[in-house]
PDB file with one MODEL, atoms N, CA, C and O in Angstrom:
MODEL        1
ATOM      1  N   UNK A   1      99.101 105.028  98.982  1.00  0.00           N
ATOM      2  CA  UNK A   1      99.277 105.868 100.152  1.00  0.00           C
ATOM      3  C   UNK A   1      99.663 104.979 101.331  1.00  0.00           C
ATOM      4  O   UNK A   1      99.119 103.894 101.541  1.00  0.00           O
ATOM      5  N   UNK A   2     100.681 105.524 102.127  1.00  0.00           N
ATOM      6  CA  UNK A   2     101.039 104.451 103.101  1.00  0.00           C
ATOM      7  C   UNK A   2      99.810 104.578 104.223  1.00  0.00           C
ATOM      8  O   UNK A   2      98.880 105.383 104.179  1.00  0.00           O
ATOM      9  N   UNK A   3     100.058 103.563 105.242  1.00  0.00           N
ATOM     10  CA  UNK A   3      98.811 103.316 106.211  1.00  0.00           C
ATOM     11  C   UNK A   3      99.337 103.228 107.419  1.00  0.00           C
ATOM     12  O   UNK A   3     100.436 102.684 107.529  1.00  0.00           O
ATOM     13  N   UNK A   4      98.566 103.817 108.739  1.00  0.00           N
ATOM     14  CA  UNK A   4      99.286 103.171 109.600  1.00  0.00           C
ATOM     15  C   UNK A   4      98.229 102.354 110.718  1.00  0.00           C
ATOM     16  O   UNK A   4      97.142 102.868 110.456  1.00  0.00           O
ATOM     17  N   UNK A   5      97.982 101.284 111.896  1.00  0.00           N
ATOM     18  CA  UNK A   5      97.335 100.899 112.438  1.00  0.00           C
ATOM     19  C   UNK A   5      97.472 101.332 113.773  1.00  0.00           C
ATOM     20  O   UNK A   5      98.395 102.095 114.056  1.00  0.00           O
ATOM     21  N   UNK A   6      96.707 100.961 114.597  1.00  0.00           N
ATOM     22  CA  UNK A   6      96.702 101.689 115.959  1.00  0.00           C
ATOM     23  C   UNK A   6      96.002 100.567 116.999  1.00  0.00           C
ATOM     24  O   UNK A   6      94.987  99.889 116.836  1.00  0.00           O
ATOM     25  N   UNK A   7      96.725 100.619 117.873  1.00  0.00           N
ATOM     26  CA  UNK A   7      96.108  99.411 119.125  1.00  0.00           C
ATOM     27  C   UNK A   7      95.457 100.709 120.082  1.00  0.00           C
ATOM     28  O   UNK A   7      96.023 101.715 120.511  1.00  0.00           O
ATOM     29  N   UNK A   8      94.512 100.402 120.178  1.00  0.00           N
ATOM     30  CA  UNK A   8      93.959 101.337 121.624  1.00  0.00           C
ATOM     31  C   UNK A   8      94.056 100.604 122.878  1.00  0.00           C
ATOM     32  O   UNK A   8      93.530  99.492 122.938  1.00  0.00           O
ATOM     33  N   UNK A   9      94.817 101.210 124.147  1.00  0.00           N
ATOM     34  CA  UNK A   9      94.551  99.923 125.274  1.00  0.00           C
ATOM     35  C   UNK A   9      94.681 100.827 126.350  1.00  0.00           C
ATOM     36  O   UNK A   9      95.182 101.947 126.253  1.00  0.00           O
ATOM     37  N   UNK A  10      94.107 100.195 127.635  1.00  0.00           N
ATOM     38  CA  UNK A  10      93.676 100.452 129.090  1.00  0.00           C
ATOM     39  C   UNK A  10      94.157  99.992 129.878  1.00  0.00           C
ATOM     40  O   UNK A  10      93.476  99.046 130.274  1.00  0.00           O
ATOM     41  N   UNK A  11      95.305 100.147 130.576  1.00  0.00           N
ATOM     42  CA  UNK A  11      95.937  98.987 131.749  1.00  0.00           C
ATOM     43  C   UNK A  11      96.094  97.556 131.302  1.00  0.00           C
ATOM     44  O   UNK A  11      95.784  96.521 131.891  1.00  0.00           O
ATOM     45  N   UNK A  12      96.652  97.744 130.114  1.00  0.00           N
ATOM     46  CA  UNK A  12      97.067  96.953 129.185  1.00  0.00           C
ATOM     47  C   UNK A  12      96.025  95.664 128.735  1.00  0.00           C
ATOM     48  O   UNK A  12      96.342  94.486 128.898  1.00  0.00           O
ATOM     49  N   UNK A  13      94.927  96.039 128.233  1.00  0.00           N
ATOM     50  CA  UNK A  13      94.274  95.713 128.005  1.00  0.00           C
ATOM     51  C   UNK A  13      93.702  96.308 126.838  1.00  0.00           C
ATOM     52  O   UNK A  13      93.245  97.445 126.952  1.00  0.00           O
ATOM     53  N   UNK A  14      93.635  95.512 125.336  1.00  0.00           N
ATOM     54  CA  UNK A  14      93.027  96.193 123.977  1.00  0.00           C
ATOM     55  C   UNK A  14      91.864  96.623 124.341  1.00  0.00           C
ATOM     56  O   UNK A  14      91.378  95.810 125.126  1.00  0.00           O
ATOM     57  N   UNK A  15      91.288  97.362 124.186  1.00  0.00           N
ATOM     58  CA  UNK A  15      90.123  98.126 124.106  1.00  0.00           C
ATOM     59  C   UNK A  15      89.364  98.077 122.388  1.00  0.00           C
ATOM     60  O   UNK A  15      88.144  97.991 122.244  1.00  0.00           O
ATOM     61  N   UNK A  16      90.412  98.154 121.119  1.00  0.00           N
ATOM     62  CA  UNK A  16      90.269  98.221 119.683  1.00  0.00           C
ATOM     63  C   UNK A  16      91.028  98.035 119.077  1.00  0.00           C
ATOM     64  O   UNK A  16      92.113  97.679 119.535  1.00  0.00           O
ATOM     65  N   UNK A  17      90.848  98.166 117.957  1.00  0.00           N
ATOM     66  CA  UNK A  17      92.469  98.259 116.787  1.00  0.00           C
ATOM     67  C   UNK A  17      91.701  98.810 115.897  1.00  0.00           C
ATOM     68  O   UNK A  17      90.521  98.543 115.670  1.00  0.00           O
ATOM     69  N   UNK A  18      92.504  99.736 115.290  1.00  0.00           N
ATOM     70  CA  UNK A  18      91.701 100.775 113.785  1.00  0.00           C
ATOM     71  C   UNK A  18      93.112 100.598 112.808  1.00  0.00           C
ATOM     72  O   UNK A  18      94.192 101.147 113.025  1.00  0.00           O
ATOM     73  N   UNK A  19      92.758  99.603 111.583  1.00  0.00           N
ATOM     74  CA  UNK A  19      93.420  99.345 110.914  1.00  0.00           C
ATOM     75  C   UNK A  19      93.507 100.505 109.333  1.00  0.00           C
ATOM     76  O   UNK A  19      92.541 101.103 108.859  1.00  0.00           O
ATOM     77  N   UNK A  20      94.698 100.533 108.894  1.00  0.00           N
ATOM     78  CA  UNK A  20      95.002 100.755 107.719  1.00  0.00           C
ATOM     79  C   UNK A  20      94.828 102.312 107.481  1.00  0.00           C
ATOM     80  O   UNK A  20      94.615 102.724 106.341  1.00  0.00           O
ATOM     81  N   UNK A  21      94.923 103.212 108.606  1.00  0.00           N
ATOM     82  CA  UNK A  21      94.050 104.887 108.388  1.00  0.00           C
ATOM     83  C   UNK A  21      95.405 105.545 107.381  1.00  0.00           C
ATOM     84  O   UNK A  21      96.531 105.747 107.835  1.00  0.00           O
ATOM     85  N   UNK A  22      95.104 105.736 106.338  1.00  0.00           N
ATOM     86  CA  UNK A  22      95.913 106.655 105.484  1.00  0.00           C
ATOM     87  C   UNK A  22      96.668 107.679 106.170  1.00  0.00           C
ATOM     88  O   UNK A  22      96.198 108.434 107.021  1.00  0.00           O
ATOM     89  N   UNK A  23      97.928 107.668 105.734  1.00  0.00           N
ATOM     90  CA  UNK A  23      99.129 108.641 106.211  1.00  0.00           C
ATOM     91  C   UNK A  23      98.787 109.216 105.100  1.00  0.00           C
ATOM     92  O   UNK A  23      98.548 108.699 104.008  1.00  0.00           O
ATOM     93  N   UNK A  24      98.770 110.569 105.494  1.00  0.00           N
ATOM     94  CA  UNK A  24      98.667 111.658 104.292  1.00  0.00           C
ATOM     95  C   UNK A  24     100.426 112.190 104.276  1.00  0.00           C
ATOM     96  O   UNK A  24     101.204 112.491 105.181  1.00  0.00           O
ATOM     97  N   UNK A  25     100.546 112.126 102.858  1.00  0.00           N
ATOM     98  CA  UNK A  25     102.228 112.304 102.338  1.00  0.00           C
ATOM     99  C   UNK A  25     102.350 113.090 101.519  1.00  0.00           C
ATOM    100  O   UNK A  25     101.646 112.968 100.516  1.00  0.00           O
ATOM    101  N   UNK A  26     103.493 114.455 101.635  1.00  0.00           N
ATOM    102  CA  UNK A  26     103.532 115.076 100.280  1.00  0.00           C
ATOM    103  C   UNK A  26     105.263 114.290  99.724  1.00  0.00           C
ATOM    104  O   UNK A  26     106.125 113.645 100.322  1.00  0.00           O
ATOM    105  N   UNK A  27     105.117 114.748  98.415  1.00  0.00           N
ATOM    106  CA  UNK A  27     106.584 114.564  97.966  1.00  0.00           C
ATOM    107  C   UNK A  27     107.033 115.786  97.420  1.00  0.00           C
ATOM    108  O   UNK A  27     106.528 116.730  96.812  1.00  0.00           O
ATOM    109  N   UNK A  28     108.670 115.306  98.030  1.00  0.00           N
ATOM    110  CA  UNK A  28     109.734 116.661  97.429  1.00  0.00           C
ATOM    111  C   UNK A  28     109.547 116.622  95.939  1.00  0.00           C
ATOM    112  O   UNK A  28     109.110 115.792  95.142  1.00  0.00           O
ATOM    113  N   UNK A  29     110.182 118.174  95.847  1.00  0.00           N
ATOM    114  CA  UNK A  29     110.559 117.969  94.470  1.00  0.00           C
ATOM    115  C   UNK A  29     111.779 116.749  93.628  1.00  0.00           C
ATOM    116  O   UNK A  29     111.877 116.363  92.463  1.00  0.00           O
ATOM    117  N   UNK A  30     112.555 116.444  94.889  1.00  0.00           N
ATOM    118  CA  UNK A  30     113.719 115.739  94.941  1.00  0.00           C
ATOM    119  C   UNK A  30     112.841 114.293  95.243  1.00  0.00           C
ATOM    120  O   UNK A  30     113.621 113.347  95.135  1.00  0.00           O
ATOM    121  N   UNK A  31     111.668 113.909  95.535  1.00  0.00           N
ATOM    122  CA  UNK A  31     111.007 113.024  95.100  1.00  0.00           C
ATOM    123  C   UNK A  31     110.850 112.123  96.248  1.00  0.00           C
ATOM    124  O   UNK A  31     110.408 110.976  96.181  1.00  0.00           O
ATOM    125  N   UNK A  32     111.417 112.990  97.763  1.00  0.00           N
ATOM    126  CA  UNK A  32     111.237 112.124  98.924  1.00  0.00           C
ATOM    127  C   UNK A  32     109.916 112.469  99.629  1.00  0.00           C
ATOM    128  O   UNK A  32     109.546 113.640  99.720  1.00  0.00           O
ATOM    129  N   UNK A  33     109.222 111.465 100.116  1.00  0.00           N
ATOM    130  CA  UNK A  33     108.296 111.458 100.789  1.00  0.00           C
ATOM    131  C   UNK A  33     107.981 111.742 102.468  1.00  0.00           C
ATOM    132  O   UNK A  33     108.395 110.987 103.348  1.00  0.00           O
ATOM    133  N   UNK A  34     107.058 113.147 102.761  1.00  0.00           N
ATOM    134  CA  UNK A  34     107.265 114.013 103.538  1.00  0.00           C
ATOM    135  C   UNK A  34     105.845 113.704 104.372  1.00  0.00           C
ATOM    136  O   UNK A  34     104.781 114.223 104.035  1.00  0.00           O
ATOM    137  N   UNK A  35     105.963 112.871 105.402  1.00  0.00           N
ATOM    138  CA  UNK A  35     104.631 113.016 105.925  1.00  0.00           C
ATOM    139  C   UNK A  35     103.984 114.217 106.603  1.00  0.00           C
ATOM    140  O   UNK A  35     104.625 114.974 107.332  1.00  0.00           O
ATOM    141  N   UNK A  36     103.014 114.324 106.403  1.00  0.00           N
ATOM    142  CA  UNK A  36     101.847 115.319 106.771  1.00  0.00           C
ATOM    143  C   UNK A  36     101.668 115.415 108.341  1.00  0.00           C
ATOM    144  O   UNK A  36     102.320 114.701 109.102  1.00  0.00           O
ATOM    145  N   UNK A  37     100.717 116.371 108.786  1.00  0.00           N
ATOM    146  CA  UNK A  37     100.479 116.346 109.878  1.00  0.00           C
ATOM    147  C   UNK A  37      99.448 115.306 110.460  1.00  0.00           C
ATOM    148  O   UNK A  37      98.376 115.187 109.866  1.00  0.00           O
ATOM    149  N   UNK A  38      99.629 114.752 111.274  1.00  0.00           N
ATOM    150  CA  UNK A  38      98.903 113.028 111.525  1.00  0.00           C
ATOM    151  C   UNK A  38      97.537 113.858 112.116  1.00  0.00           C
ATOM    152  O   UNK A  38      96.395 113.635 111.713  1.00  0.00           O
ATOM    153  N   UNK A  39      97.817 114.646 112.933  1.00  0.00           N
ATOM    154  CA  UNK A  39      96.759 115.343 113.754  1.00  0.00           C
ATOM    155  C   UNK A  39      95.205 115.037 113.304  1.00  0.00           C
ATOM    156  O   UNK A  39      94.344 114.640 114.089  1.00  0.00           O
ATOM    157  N   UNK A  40      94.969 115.327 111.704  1.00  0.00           N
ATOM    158  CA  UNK A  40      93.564 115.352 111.629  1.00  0.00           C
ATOM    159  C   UNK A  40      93.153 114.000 111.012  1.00  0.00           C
ATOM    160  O   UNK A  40      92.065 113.644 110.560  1.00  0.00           O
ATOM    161  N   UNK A  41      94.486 113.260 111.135  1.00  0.00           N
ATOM    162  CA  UNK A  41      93.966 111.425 111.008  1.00  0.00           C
ATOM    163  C   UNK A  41      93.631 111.025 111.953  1.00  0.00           C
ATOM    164  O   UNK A  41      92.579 110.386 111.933  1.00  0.00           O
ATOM    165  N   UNK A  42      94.338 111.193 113.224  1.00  0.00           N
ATOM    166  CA  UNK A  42      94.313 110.859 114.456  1.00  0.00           C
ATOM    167  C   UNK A  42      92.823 111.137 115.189  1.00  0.00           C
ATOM    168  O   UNK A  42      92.209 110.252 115.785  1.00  0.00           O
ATOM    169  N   UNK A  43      92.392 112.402 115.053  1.00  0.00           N
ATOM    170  CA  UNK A  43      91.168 113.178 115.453  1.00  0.00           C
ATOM    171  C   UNK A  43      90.168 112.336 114.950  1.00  0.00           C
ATOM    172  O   UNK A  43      89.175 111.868 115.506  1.00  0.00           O
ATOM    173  N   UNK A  44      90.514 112.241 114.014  1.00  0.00           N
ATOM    174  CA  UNK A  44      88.672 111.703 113.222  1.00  0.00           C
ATOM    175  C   UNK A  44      88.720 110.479 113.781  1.00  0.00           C
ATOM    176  O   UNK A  44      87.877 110.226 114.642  1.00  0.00           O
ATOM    177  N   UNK A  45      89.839 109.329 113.367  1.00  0.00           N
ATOM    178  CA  UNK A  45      89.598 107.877 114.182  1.00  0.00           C
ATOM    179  C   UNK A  45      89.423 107.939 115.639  1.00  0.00           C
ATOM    180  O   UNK A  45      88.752 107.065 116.187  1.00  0.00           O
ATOM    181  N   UNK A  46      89.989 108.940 116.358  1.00  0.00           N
ATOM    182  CA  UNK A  46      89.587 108.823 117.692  1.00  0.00           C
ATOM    183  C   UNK A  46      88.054 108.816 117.606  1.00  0.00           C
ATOM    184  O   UNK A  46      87.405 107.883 118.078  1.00  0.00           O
ATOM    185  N   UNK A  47      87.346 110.123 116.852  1.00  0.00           N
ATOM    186  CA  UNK A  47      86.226 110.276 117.553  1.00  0.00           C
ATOM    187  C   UNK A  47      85.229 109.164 116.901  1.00  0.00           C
ATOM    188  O   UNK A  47      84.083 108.982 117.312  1.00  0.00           O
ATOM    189  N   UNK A  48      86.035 108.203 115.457  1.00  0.00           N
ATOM    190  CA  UNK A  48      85.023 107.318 115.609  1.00  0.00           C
ATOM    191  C   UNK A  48      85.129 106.085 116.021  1.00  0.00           C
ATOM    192  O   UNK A  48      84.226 105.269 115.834  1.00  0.00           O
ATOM    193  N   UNK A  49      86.092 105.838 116.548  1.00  0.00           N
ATOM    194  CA  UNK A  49      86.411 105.141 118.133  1.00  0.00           C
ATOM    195  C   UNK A  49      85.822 105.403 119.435  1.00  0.00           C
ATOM    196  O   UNK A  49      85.627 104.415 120.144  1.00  0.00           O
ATOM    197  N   UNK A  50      85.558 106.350 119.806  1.00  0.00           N
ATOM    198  CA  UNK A  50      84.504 106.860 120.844  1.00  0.00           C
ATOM    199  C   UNK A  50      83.187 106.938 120.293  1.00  0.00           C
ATOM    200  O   UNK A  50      82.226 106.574 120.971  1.00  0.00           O
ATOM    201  N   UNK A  51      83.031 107.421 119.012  1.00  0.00           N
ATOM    202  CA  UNK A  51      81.530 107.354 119.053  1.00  0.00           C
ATOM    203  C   UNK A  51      80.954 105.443 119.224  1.00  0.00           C
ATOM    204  O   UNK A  51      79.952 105.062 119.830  1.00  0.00           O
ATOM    205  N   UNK A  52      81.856 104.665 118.561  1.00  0.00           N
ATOM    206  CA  UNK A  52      81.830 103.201 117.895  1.00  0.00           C
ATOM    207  C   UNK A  52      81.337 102.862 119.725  1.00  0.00           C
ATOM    208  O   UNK A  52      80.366 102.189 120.070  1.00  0.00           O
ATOM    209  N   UNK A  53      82.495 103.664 120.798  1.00  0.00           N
ATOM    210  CA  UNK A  53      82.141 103.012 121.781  1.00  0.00           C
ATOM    211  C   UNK A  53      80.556 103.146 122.822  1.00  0.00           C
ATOM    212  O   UNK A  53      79.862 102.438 123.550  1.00  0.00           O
ATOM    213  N   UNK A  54      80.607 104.482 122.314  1.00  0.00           N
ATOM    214  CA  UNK A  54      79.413 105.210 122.884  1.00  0.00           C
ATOM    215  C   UNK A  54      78.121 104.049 122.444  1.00  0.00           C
ATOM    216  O   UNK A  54      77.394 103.518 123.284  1.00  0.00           O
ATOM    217  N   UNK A  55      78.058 103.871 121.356  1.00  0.00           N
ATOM    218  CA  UNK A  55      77.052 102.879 120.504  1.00  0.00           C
ATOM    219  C   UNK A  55      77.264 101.153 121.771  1.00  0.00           C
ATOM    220  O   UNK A  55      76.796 100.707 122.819  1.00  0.00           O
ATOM    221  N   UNK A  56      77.764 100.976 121.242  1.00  0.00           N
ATOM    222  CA  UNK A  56      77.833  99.574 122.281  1.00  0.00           C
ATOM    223  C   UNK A  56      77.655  99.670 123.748  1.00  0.00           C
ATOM    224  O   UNK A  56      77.111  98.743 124.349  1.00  0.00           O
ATOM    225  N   UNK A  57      78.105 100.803 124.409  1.00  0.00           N
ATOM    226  CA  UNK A  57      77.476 101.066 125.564  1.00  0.00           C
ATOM    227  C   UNK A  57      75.536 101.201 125.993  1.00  0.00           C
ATOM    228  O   UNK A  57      74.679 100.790 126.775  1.00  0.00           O
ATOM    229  N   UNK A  58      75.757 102.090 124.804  1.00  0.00           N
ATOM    230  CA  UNK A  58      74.371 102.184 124.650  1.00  0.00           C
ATOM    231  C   UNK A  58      73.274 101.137 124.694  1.00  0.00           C
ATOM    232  O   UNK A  58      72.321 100.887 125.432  1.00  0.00           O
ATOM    233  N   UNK A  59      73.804 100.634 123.602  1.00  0.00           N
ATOM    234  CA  UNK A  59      73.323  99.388 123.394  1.00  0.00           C
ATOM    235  C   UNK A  59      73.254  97.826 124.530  1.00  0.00           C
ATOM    236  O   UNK A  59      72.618  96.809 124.253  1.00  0.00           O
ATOM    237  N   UNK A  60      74.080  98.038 125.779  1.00  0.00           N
ATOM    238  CA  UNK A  60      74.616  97.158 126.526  1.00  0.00           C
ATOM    239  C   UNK A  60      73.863  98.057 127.818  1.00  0.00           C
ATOM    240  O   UNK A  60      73.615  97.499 128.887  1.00  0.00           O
ATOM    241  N   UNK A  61      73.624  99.133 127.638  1.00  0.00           N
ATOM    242  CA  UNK A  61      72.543  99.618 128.675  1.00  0.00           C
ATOM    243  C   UNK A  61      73.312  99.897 129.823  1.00  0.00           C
ATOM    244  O   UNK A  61      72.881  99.742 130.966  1.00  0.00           O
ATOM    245  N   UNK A  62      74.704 100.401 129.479  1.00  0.00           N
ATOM    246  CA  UNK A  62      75.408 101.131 130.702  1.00  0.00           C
ATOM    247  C   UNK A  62      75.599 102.599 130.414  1.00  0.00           C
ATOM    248  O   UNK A  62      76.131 103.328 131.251  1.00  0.00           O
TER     249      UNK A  62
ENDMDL
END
């Protein structure tokens, strides 16, 4: 399954990187490869990118 990575950043500044999140792909019958809607890849790593951040905040007592 192909993958894709993602830089998160703030006034140009990395904030994260979430490596390797599966592209969901269908194939034609003609055997070409049709990517999916990214939407509910995107969603979930966001929120465990925010939760990941929520935790270290926490933890850092801000």
């Amino acid at each position: 399954m192909p993958t894709i990575s993602l830089r998160i950043t703030c006034k140009g500044n990395t904030l994260g990187d979430i490596d390797a999140l599966p592209v969901p792909v269908s194939v034609t019958p003609s055997g070409h490869l049709v990517v999916d809607p990214l939407e509910p890849v995107m969603r979930r790593a966001m929120q465990a990118f925010a939760d990941a951040w929520q935790r270290s905040c926490d933890k850092a007592g801000l």
